[in-house]
N, C-alpha and C positions, 0 to 999 in steps of 0.2 A: 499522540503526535506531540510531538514538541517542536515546539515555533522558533525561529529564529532568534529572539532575544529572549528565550530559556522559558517560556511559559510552557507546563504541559496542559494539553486540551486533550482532556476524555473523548472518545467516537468510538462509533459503533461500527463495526467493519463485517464482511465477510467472505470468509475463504474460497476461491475460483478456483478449485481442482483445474480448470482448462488453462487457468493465466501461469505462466510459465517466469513473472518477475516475483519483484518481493512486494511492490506496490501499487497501485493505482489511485490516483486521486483526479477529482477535479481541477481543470487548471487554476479556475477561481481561488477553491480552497489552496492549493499549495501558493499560489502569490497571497494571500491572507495571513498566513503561515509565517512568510518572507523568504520561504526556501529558496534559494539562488538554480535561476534554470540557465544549464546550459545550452551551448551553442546548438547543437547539433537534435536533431529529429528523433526516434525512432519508428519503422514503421511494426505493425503485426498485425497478425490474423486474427478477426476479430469474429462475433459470433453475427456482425452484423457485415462482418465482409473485413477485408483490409481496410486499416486506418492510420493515420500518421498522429505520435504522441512526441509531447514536448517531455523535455528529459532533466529531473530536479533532484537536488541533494537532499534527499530527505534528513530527517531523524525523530525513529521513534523509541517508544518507552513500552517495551514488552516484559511483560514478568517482572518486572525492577532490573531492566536490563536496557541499554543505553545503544540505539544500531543504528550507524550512519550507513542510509542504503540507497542506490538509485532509487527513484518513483518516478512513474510513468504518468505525465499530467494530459488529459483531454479534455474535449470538450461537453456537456451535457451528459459526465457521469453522476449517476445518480446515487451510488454506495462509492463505499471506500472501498475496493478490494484487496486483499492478500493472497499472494501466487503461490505456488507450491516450493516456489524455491526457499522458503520457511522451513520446509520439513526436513532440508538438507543441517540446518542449525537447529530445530528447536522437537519436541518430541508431542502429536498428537495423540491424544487422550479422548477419544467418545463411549459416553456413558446416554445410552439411549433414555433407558429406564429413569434417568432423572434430565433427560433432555440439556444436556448441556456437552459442549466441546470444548476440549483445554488444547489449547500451544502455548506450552512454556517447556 
């Protein structure tokens, strides 16, 4: 992540095949952040029912690659998620046998 006056903060995230944005955070975390939220709501379908998400400019640092992308802020998430709309930019890699996922 990288925070509004240009520090980046390592985190550990994980990818929602069902989430359909590019990100999910806490609201907490993205006002920490200093991400600027905008006016407007979104709502979606969530695995716990529909839910309304506050809507922030994110940007992150993937691969040594720089993405100003909406994020979706809620309340009492507990991971950082990334949605599948990643896989339209960036190329998944799973290698079972040494237990690891690459997106870059």
């Amino acid at each position: 992540m990288i925070a509004a006056d240009g520090d980046i903060i390592p985190v550990q995230a994980l990818l929602d095949t069902g989430f359909t944005g590019y990100l999910a955070i806490d609201n907490q975390d993205a006002l920490s952040l200093g991400w600027l939220r905008e006016s407007q709501t979104e709502d979606m379908q969530t695995a716990r029912g529909e839910a309304r998400f506050n809507l922030y400019q994110g940007n992150v640092l993937l691969d040594e690659e720089e993405f100003a992308i909406p994020a979706l802020g809620g309340d009492e998430l507990q991971d950082i998620l990334l949605g599948v709309r990643w896989l339209q930019i960036k190329r998944l890699v799973a290698d079972f046998s040494a237990g690891i996922l690459t997106l870059g």
